[in-house]
N, C-alpha and C positions, 0 to 999 in steps of 0.2 A: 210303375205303370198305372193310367190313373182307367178307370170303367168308366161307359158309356151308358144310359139307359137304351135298351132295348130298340131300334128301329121302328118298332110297330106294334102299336100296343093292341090292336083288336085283332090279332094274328093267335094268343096264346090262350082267352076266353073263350067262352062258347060265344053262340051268336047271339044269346038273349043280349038286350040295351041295360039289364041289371047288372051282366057278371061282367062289363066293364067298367076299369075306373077313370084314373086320370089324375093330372100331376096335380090337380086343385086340389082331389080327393085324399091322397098321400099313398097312393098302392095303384099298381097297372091294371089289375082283374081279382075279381072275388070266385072263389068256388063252394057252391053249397047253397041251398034254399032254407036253409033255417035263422032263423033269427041271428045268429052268429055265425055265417059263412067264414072261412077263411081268407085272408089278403093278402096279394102276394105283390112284392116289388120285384122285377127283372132289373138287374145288371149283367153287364158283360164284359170278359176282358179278353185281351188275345194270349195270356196264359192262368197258369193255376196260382199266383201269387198276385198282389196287385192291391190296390186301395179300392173302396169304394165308396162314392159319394153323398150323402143324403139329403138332399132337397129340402128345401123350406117347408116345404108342408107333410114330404115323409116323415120327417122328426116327429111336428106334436101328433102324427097319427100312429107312427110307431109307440111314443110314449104312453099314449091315449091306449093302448094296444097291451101293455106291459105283463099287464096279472094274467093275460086271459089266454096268450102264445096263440092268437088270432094272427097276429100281422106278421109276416114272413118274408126274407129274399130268396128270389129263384135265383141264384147265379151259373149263369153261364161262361164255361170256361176258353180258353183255346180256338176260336171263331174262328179265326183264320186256316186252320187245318180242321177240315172234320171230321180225321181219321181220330185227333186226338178231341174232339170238342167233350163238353162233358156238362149235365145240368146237377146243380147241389142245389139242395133246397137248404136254406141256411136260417138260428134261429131269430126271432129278434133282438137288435142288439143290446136290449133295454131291459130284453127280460132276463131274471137270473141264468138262465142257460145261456144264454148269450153276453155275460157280461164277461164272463172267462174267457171266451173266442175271440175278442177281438180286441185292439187294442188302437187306441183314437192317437191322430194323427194330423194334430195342428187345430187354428183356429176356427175352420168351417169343421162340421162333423165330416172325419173323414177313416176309414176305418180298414184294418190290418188285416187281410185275410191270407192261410195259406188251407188248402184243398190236401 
């Protein structure tokens, strides 16, 4: 089952024009006023197991991201029911905590997740 990114990305920032990002930037929305806000990527899938995809410019901002566990996925699970929907905040997958978690899956980065 392959994820979609998020329908709508200034739905999950605040209203400021800072705390949104964009797919040029490599993360949906930032949160936080300091110098090193947190970044988050939304994906979604219509269950809790599923691949997920990472964009050409998520990569070098996730990797850019690596030491500092700044950059994040929100995942969203199960969309299609939202009795069972559910949001994980998942780590980066570059970074040591995240290298264990997931497991790449061909030749675009594409990555194993089970919830």
């Amino acid at each position: 089952m392959r994820t979609k990114p998020a329908e709508s990305r200034r739905t999950a920032g605040s209203s400021s024009p800072d705390s949104l990002g964009g797919d040029e930037l490599g993360y949906d929305f930032r949160i936080g006023s300091s110098r090193q806000p947190l970044l988050f990527e939304v994906k979604a899938s219509q269950g809790e197991v599923g691949q997920i995809e990472l964009g050409e410019s998520e990569v070098p901002t996730a990797q850019r991201h690596t030491g500092s566990d700044r950059w994040r996925i929100l995942m969203v699970t199960s969309v299609p029911e939202p009795s069972r929907l559910r949001v994980a905040m998942l780590p980066n997958p570059f970074s040591p905590r995240g290298r264990d978690l997931y497991q790449e899956e061909g030749g675009a980065l594409r990555l194993s997740y089970r919830l």
